[in-house]
PADOKOL-719265 format. One record per residue (C-alpha): residue in one letter; residue number from 1; y, x, z. Coordinates in Angstrom, 2 decimals, padded with zeros to 5 digits. Layout:
% residues N
type,seq,Y,X,Z
A,NUM,Y,X,Z
...
END
This chain:
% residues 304
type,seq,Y,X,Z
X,1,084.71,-079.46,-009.44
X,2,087.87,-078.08,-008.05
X,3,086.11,-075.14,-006.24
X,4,083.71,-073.30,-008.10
X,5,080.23,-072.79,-006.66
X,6,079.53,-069.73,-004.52
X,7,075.54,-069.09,-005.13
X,8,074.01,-065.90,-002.98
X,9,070.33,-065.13,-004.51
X,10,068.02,-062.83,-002.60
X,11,065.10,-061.06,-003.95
X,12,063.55,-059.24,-007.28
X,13,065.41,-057.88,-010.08
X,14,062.56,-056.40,-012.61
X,15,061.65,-055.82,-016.06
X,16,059.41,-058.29,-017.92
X,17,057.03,-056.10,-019.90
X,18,055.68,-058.00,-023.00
X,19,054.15,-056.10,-025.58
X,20,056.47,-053.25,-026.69
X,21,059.40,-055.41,-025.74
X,22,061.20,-055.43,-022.09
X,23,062.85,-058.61,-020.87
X,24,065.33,-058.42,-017.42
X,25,064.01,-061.05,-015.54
X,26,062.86,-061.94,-011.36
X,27,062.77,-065.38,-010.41
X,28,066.16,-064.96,-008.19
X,29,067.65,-062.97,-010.82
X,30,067.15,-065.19,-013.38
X,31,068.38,-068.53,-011.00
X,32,071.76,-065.98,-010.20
X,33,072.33,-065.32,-013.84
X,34,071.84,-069.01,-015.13
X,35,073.94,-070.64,-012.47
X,36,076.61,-067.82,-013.63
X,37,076.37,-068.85,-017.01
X,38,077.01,-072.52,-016.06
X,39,080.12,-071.74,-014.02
X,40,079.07,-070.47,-010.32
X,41,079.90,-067.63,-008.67
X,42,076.98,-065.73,-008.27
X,43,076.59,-062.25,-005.69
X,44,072.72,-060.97,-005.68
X,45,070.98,-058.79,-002.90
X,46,068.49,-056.47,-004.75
X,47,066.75,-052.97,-004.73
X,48,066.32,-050.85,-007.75
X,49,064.97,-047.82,-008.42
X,50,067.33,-044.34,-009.26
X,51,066.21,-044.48,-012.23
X,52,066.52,-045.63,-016.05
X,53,065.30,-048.94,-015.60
X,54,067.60,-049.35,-012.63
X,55,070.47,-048.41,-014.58
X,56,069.99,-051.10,-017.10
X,57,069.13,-053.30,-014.69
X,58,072.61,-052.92,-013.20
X,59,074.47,-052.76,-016.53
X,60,072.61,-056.28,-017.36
X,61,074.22,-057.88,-013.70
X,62,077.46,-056.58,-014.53
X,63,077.34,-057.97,-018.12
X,64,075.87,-061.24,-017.06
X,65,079.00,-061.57,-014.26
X,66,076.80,-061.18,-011.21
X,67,077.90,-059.65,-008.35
X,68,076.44,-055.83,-007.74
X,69,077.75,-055.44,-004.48
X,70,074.85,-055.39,-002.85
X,71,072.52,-054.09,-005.46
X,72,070.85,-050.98,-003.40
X,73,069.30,-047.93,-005.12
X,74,065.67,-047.00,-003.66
X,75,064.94,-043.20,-003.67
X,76,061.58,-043.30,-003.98
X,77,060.36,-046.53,-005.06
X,78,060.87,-047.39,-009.08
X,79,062.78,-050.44,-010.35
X,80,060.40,-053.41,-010.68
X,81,058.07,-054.04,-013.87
X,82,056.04,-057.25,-014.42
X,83,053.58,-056.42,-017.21
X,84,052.90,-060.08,-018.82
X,85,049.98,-061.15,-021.13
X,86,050.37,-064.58,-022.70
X,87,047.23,-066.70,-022.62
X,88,047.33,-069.08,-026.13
X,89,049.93,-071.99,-024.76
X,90,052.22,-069.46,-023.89
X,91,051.46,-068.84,-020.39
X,92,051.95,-065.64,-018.88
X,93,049.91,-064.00,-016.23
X,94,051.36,-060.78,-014.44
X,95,050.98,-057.34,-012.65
X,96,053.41,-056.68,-010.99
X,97,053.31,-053.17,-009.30
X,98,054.82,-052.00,-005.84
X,99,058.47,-051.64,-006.68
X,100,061.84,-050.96,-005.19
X,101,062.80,-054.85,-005.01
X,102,059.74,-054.43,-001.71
X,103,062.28,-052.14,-000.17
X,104,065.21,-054.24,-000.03
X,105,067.07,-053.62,003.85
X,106,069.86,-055.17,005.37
X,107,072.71,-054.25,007.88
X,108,074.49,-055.69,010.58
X,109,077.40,-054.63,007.72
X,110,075.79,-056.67,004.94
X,111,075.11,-059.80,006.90
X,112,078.84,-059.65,007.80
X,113,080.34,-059.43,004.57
X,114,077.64,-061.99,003.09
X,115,078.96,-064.56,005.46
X,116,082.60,-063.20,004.23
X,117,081.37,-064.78,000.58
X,118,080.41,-067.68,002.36
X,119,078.12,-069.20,-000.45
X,120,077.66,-072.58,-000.79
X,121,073.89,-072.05,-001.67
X,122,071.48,-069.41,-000.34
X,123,068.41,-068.95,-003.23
X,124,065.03,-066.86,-002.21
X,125,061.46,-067.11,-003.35
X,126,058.49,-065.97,-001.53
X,127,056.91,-062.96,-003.62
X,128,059.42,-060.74,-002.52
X,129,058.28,-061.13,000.68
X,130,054.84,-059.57,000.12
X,131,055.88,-056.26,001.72
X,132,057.26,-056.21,005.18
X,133,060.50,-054.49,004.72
X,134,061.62,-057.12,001.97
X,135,060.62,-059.74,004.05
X,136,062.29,-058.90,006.86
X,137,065.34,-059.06,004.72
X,138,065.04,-062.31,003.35
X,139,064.23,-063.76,007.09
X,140,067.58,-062.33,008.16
X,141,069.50,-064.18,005.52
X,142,067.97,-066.98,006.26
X,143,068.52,-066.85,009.80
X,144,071.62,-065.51,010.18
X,145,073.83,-066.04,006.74
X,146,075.81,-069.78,006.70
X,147,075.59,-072.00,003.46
X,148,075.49,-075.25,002.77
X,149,072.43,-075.70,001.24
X,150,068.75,-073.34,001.70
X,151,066.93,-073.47,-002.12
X,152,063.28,-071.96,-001.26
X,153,061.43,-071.05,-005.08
X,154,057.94,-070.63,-004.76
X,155,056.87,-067.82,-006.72
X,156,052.99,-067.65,-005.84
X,157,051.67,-064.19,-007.55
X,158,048.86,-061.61,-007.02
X,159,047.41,-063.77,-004.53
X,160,050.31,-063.77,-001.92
X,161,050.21,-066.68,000.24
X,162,050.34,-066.31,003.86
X,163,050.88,-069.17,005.91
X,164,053.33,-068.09,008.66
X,165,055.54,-067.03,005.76
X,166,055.38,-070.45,004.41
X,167,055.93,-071.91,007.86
X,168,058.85,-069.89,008.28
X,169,060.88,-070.49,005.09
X,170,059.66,-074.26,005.09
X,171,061.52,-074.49,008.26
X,172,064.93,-072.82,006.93
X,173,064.42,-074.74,003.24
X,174,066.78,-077.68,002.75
X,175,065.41,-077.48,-001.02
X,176,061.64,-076.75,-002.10
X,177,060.94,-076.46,-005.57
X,178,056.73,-075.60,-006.17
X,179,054.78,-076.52,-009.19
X,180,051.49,-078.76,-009.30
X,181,049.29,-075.79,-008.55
X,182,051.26,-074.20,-006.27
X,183,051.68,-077.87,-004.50
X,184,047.82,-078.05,-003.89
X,185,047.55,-074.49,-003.08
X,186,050.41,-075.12,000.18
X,187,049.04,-078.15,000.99
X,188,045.60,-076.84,001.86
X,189,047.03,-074.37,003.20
X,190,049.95,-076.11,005.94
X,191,047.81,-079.48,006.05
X,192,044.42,-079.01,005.48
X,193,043.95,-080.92,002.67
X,194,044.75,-080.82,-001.58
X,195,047.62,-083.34,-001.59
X,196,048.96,-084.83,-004.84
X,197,053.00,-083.87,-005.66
X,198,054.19,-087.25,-004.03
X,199,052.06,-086.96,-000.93
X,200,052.94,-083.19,000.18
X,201,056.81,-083.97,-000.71
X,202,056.30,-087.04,001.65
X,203,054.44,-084.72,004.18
X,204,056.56,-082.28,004.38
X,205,059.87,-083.72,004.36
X,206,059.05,-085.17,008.07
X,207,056.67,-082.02,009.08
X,208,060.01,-079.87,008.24
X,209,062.92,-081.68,007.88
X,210,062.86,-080.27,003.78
X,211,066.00,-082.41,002.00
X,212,064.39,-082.52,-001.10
X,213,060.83,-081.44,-002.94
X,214,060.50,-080.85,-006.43
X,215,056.95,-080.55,-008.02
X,216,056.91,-079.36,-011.60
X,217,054.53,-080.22,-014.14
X,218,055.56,-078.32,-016.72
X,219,055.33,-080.31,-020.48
X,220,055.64,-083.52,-017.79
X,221,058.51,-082.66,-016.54
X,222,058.70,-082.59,-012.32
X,223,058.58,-085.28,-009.79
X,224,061.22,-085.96,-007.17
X,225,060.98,-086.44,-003.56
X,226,063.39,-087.02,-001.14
X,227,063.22,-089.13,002.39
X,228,064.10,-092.52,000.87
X,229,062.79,-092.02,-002.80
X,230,060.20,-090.74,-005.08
X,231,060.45,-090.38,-009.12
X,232,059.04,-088.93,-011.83
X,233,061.40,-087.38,-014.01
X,234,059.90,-087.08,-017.54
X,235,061.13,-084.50,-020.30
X,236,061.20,-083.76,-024.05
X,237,058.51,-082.38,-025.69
X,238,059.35,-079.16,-027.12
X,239,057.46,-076.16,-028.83
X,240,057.07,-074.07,-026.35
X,241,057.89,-069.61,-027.42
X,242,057.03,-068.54,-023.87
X,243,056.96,-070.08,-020.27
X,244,058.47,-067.33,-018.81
X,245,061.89,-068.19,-017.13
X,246,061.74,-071.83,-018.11
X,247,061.15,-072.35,-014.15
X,248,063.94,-070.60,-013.32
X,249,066.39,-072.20,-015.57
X,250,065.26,-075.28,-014.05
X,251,065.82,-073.98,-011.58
X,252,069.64,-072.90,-011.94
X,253,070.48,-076.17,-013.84
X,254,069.03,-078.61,-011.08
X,255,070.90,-076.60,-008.10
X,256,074.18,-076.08,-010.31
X,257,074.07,-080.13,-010.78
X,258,073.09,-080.93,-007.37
X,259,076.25,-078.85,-005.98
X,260,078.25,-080.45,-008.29
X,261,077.75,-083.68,-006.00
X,262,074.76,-085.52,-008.46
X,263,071.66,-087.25,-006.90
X,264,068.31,-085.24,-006.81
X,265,067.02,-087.50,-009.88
X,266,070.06,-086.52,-012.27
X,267,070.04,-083.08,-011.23
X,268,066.15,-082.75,-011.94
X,269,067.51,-084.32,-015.74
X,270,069.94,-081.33,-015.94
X,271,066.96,-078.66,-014.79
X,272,064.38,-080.60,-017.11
X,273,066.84,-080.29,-020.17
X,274,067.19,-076.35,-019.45
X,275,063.99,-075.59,-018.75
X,276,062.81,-077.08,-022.23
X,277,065.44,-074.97,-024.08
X,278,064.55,-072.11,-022.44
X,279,060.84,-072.69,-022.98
X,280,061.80,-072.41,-026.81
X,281,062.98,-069.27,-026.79
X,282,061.37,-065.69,-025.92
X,283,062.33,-064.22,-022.51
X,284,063.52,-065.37,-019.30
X,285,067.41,-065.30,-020.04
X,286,068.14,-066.59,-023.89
X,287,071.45,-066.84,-024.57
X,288,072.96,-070.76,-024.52
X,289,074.12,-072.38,-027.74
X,290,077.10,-074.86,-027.92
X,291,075.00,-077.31,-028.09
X,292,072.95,-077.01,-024.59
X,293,076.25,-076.03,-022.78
X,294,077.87,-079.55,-024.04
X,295,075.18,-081.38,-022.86
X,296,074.72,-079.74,-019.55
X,297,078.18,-080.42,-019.04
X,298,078.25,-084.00,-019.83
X,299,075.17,-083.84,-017.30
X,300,076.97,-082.33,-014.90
X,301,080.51,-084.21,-015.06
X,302,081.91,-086.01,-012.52
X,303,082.08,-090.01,-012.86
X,304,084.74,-090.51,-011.26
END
């Protein structure tokens, strides 16, 4: 591409507590820093606390490349923890306290000079909208902040799931990306019934004029759906480390590909292929051989 990518994520920055080790991670966080790493630019609207964690936290963004300017620092509230345990497979469950991240607030100022970086690509998830002040936030990006393209992550934790929030972001989402349980979880909840990934992609593409749905199904890889197609995209089996972050560089890879002017099937290839290398590895943010940069790249080159 001729002009790089300009990706705005909105959300949690926190610390992934595993054992006696601390990983940076937050499911926007991690999407800003991997579409950095493959070439976007990539400004991230946050709350920390003033503390130590905070202060790594922002040392991290600045060493990743991410935009800080609107990193805010919360007085009160401390910066985010998510203290994991990993079942046998790898899979983590969380607790994830009250944190600064629920705190984040926007002015008329901020909205102003985000639509002054005029991103191509506005990224949220819904778990920082648990609190009302953070989700108040979020809603005013997506209302009021131009880009090209909406990507909605659905981060179900703790139990948060609240329908009108759902409604809302559906109907601001060009991009939906869920996973299988998630998928039957939403579709009870907006249709009244447990739908299968192709179904609820189907469903809601016409209930909310969504662009594109993306179920994944973790060692399966995801399924595809978009208003004239549906495919299941299929991906290598690895040994998985950890799960955590493997979502997110899907995530990153899938959006930075799709931008890049590929189809929603060959981006999903890209994600797929990033998500299994990260699901290798310990932590949300690994660092990227050679080799998974070269092939990303020949993913992600143009054709023509």
């Amino acid at each position: 591409m001729d002009k790089k990518i300009r990706a705005l994520s909105v959300g949690a920055v926190l610390w992934d507590v595993i054992g006696d080790q601390e990983y940076i991670g937050g499911a926007p966080y991690n999407v800003a820093v991997n579409l950095k790493k493959l070439g976007a630019e990539s400004m991230f609207v946050t709350r920390v606390g003033n503390d130590e964690r905070g202060d790594r936290a922002v040392e991290e963004m600045r060493r990743c490349g991410v935009g800080t300017d609107f990193v805010q620092r919360d007085p009160v509230f401390p910066t985010g923890v998510a203290l994991a345990t990993l079942d046998g497979a790898g899979n983590a469950s969380y607790e994830i306290p009250h944190a600064s991240f629920d705190e984040i607030c926007l002015t008329e100022k901020d909205i102003n000079a985000l639509n002054a970086f005029a991103p191509d690509v506005v990224c949220f998830g819904s778990f920082e909208q648990r609190c009302e002040k953070s989700r108040l936030a979020v809603r005013s990006v997506l209302e009021r902040v131009r880009a090209k393209t909406v990507f909605f992550d659905v981060n179900i934790r703790m139990g948060f799931c609240e329908r009108e929030v759902f409604d809302f972001c559906f109907r601001h989402t060009d991009v939906l990306k869920l996973n299988e349980d998630e998928c039957a979880l939403l579709s009870s909840l907006l249709y009244g019934e447990k739908m299968e990934p192709a179904a609820f992609g189907k469903k809601t593409i016409a209930e909310y004029g969504v662009s594109v749905v993306l179920v994944t199904l973790g060692a399966a890889g995801c399924f595809v759906c978009t208003e004239k197609a549906q495919a299941s995209v299929p991906t290598e089996p690895v040994k998985s480390a950890d799960t955590i972050g493997a979502g997110d560089a899907f995530s990153g890879a899938f959006l930075y590909a799709y931008l890049s002017g590929k189809d929603p099937v060959s981006a999903a290839k890209c994600g797929n292929a990033l998500g299994a290398y990260v699901a290798q590895r310990t932590g949300a943010l690994p660092a990227f051989d050679q080799e998974i940069v070269a092939r990303l790249e020949k993913m992600t080159a143009s054709e023509d």
